[in-house]
C-alpha positions as CSV (number, residue, x, y, z in Angstrom):
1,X,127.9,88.3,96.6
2,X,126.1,90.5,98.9
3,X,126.4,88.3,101.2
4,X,129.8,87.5,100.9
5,X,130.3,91.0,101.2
6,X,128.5,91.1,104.8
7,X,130.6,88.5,106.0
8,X,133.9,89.1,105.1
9,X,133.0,92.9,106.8
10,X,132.2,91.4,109.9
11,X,135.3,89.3,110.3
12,X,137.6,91.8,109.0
13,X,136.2,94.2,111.7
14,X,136.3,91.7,114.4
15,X,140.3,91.1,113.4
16,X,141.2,95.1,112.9
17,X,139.5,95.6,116.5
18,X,141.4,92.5,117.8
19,X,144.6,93.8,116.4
20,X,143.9,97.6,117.6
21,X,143.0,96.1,121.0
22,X,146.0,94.1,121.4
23,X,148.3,96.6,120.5
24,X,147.2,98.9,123.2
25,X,147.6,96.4,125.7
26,X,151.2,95.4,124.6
27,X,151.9,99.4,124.7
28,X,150.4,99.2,128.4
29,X,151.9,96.4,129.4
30,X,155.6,97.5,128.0
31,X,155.7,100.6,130.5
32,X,154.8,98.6,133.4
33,X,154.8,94.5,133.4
34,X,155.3,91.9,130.8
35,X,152.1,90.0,129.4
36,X,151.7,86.5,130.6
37,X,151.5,83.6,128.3
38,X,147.7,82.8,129.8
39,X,146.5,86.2,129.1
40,X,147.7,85.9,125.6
41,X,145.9,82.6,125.1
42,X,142.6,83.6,126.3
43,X,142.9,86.9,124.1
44,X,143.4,84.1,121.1
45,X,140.3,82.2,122.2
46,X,138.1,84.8,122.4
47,X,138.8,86.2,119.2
48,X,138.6,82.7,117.6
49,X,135.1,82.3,119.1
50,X,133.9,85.3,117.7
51,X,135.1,84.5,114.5
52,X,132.7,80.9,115.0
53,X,129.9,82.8,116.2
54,X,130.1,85.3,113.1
55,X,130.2,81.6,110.6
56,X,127.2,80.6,112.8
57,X,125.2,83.6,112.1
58,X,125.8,83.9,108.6
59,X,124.7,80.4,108.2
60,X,121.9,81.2,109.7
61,X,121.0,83.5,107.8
62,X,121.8,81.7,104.7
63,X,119.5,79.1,106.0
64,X,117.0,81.7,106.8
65,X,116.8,82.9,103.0
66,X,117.0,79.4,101.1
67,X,114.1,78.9,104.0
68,X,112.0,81.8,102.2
69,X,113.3,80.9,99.1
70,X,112.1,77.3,98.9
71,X,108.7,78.6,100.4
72,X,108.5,81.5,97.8
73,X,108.6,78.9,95.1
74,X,106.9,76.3,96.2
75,X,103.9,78.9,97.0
76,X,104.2,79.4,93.1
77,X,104.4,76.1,91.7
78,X,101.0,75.6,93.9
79,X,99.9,78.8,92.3
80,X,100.5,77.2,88.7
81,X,99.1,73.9,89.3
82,X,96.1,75.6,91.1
83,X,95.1,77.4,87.8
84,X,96.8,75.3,84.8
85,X,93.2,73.8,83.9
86,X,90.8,77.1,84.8
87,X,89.7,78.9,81.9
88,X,87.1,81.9,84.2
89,X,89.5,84.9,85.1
90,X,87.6,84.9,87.9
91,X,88.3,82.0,89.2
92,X,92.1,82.3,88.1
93,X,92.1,85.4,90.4
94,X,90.7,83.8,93.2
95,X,92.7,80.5,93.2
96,X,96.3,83.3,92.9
97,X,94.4,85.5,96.2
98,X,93.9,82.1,98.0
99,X,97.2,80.3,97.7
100,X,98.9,84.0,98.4
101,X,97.3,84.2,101.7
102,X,98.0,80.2,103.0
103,X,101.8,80.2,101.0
104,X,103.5,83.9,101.3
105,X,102.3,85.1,105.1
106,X,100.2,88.0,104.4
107,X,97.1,88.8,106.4
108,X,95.5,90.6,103.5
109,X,95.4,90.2,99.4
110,X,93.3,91.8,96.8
111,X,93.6,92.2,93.3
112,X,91.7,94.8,92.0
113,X,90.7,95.6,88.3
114,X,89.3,98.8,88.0
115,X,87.0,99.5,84.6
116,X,84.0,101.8,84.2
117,X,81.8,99.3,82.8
118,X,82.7,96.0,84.5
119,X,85.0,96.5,87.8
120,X,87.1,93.0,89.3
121,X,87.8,93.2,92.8
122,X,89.2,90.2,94.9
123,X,90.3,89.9,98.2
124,X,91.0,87.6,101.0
125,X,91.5,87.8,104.4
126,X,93.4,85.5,107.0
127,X,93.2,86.3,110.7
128,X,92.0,83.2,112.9
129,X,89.7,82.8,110.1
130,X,89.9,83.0,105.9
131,X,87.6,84.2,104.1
132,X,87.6,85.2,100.4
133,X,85.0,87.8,98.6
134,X,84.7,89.0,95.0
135,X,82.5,91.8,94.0
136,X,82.4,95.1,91.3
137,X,82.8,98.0,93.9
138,X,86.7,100.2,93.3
139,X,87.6,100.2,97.2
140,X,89.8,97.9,99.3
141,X,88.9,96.7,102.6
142,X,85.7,98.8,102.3
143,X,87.5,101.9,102.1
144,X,87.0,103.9,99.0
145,X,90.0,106.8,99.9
146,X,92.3,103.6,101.0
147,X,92.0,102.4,97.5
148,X,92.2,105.8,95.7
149,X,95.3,106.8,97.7
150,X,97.0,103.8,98.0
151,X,96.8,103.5,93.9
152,X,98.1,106.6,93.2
153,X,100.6,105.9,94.8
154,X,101.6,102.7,93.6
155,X,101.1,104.3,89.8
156,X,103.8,107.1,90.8
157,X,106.3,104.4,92.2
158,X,109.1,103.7,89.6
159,X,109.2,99.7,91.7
160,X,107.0,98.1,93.8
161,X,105.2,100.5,96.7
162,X,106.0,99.1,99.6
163,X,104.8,101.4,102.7
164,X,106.2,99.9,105.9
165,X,103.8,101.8,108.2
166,X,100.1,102.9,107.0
167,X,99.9,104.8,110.1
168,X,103.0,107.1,109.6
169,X,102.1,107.7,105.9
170,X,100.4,111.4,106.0
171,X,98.3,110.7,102.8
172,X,96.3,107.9,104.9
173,X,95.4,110.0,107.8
174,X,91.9,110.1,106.8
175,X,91.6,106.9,106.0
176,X,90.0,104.6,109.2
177,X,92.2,101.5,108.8
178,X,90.6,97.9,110.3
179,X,93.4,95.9,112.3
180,X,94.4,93.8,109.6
181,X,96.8,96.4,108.0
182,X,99.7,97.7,109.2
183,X,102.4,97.4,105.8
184,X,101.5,97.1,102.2
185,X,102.8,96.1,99.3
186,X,101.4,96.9,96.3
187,X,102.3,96.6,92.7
188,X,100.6,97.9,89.2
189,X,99.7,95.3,87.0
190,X,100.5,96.6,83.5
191,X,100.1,96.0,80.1
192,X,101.6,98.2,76.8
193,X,102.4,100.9,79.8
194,X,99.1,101.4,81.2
195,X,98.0,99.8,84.9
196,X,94.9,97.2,84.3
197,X,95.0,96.5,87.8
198,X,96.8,96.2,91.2
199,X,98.0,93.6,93.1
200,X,97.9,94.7,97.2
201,X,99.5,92.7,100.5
202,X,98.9,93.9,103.9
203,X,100.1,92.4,107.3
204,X,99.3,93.3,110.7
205,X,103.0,93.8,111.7
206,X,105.3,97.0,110.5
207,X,108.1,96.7,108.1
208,X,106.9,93.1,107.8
209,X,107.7,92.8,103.8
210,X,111.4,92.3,102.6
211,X,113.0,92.8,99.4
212,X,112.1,88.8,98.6
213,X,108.4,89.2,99.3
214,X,108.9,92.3,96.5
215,X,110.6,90.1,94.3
216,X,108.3,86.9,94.4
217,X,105.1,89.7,94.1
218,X,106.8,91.1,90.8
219,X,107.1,87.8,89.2
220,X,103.5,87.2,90.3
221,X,102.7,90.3,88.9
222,X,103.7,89.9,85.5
223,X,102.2,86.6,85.3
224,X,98.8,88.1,86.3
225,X,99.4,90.6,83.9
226,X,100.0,87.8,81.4
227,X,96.6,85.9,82.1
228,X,94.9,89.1,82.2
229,X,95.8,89.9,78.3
230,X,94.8,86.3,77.3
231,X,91.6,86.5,79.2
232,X,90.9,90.0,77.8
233,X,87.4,88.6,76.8
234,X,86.7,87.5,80.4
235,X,87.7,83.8,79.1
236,X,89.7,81.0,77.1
237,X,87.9,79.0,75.7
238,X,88.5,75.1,74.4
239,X,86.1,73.3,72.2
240,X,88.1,70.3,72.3
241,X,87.8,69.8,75.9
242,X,84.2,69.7,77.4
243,X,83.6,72.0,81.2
244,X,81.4,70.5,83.3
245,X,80.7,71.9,86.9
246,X,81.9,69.6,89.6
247,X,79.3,69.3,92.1
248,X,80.5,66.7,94.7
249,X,82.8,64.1,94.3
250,X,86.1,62.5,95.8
251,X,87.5,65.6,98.1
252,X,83.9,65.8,99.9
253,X,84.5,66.1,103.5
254,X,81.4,64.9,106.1
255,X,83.2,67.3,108.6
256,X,83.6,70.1,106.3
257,X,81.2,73.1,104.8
258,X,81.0,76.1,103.0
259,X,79.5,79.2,103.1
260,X,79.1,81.8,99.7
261,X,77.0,85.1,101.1
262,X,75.4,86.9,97.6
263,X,75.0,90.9,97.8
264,X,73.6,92.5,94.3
265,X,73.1,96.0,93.6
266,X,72.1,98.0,90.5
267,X,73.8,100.7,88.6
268,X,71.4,103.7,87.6
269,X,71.8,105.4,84.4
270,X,74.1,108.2,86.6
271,X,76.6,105.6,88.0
272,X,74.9,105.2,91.6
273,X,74.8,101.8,93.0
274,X,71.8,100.9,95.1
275,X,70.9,97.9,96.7
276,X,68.4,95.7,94.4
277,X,64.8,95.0,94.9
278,X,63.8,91.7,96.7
279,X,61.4,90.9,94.1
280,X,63.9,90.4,92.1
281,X,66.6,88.9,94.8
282,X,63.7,86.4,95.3
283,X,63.7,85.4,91.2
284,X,67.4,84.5,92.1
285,X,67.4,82.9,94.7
286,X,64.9,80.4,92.6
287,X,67.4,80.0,89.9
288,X,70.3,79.5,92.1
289,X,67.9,77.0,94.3
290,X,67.2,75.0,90.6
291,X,71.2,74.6,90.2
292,X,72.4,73.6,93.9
293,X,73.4,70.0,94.2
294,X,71.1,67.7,96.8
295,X,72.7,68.5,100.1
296,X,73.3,72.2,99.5
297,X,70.7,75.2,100.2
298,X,70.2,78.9,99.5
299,X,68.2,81.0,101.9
300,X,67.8,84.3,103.2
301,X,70.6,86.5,105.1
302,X,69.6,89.8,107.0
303,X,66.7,90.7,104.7
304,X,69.1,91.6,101.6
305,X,71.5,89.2,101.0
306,X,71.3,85.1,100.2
307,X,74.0,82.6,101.6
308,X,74.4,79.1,100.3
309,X,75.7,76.6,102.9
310,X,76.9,73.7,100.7
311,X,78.3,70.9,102.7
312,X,80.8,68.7,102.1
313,X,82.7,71.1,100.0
314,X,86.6,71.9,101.1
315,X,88.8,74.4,100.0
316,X,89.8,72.2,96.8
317,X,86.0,72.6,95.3
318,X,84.9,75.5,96.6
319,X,86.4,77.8,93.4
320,X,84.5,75.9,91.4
321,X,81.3,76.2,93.4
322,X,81.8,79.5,93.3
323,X,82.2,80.0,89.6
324,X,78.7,78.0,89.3
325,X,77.0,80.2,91.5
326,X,78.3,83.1,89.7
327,X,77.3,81.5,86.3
328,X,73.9,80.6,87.4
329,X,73.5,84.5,88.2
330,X,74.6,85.5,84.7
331,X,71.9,83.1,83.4
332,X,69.4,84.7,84.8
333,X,70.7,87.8,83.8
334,X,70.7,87.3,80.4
335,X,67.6,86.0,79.6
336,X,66.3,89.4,80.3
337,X,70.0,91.0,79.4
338,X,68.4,94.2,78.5
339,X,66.8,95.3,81.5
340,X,69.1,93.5,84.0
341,X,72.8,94.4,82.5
342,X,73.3,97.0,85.1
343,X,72.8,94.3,88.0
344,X,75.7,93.1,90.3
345,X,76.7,90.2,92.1
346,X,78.9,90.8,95.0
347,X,80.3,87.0,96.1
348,X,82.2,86.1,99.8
349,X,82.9,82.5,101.0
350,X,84.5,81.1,103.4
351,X,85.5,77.2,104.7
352,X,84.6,75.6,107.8
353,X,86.3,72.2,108.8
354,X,87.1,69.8,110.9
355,X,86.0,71.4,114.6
356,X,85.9,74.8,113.7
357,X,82.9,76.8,115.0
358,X,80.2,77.9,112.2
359,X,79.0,81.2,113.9
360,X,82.5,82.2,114.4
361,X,82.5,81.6,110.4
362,X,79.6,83.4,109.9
363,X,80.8,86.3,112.1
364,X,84.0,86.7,110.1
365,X,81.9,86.2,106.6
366,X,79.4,88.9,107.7
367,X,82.2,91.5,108.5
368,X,84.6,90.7,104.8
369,X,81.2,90.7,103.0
370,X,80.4,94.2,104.9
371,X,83.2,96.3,105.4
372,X,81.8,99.6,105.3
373,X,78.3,98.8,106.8
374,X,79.5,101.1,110.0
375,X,79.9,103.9,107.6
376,X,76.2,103.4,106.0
377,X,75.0,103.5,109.5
């Protein structure tokens, strides 16, 4: 109806102005010369060809939106069908982040689950490179006050916050934005009134988000909210149906590898994260180096970190690479559970494929894994 509305305007205004316009002239032309038959003609022609070119441009338009719309849901049904069989939140989270960034044309998403005891954060970013990390720290895109103010100003929002320019919000000024962001969306995730979490989309352009991106992120929204009160215990589980990791298999690509880059850190009894021991980084890099498959390999990266390079694995297997690294970790956590309980794993991975350079990767991986190494410095 709306658009109806828009087009019946336009052609109604384009008539009224014909028929002001011609009256004038006939007025004029009464006090000094008659109007010739060829003048009246082309007066016709022209208004009949705007009329056309008003049609054209509101079937554009029309096309333009079932365009978006078709996109918006096929980005969903790959969202559903990416996810139907997971039971790990985690891995739920990060299939929804990854098929958000290739499907609905933002440069940045995160989805952040704040908790005292046991933060979720996820985000992904697409530039001439994606790259995906998950990790237990409350701040987006490295930046604690982005996250804080950003937030707060989603929860005060009666709809969906969506800031069309970061840098002519006042509230941001202190905040030292990367050039990934220019607009953001973001949207409360809530459950019995209260926001569990936030979902946040960024681009690099200004008023890049419309009122469909809004839409299609509410409906996402509730759904995450959904999942997120079934998997309040971090899981569903299925007895009937036995998990096994996949660990090579059909979608194995000779031309194609992956990269996971594994920060920890340790919460004192005051709340303060600092970076953990390499005694112990090395006792985990043993376990993980026990559950790798025959090609893959763990190693050292800059003195505090490990990366896994696991070739062969695409986009398709790498969640559930992923989720086995992380797994692996908890293992090893709990068979000391008491001592370690308040040790982190921070995970970013990224894809290479096809003839797409690995250092370029591993430039890009080193920055999303370290967003606010510039500050520590």
């Amino acid at each position: 109806m709306e658009l109806e509305d828009r087009i019946r305007t336009r052609i109604e205004a384009i008539l009224v102005n014909d028929a002001r316009n011609f009256s004038e002239i006939k007025k004029m032309a009464a006090d000094d010369e008659p109007l010739e038959a060829e003048d009246i003609l082309a007066d016709e022609r022209n208004l009949y060809q705007r009329i056309i070119n008003s049609y054209r441009n509101a079937v554009s338009e029309v096309n333009k939106m079932l365009e978006e719309s078709i996109g918006s849901l096929s980005g969903f049904y790959r969202i559903i069908e990416s996810i139907k069989e997971k039971e790990d939140f985690r891995e739920i989270c990060f299939q929804i982040v990854n098929c958000i960034l290739e499907d609905f044309s933002a440069d940045y998403c995160g989805l952040l689950f704040p908790d005292k005891q046991n933060t979720l954060c996820l985000e992904g970013i697409c530039e001439d490179r994606k790259f995906l990390r998950v990790h237990a720290k409350e701040n987006l895109l490295g930046s604690k006050e982005f996250e804080v103010e950003l937030t707060r100003m989603a929860e005060q929002s009666p709809d969906c916050l969506n800031i069309e320019d970061v840098y002519k919000e006042p509230r941001f000024n202190a905040v030292d934005f990367p050039g990934v962001i220019r607009s953001v969306l973001c949207l409360p995730i809530q459950l019995h009134g209260t926001s569990v979490g936030f979902l946040v989309l960024s681009h690099s352009l200004p008023k890049f988000f419309q009122d469909n991106h809004v839409r299609v992120l509410k409906i996402i929204g509730s759904f995450i909210a959904h999942l997120k009160l079934l998997h309040s215990n971090g899981r569903i589980s299925r007895p009937m149906i036995p998990h096994t990791p996949q660990i090579g298999g059909e979608s194995e690509r000779p031309d194609a590898y992956a990269i996971a880059l594994l920060e920890f850190d340790s919460l004192d009894s005051y709340g303060r994260c600092t970076p953990l021991d390499k005694k112990s980084i090395r006792e985990i890099k043993r376990q993980i180096h026990r559950s790798l498959a025959e090609k893959e390999s763990v190693l050292f990266y800059s003195e505090k970190e490990l990366m896994v390079f696991m070739p062969g694995i695409t986009s398709d297997l790498l969640a559930e690479r992923v989720r086995h690294l992380n797994d692996t970790f908890n293992q090893w956590r709990e068979e000391r559970l008491e001592a370690r309980q308040h040790i982190r794993i921070n995970l970013g991975f990224s894809i290479c494929e096809g003839e797409e350079d690995l250092a370029k990767t591993l430039e890009v991986a080193s920055l999303m894994a370290h967003p606010d190494e510039d500050e520590e410095l």
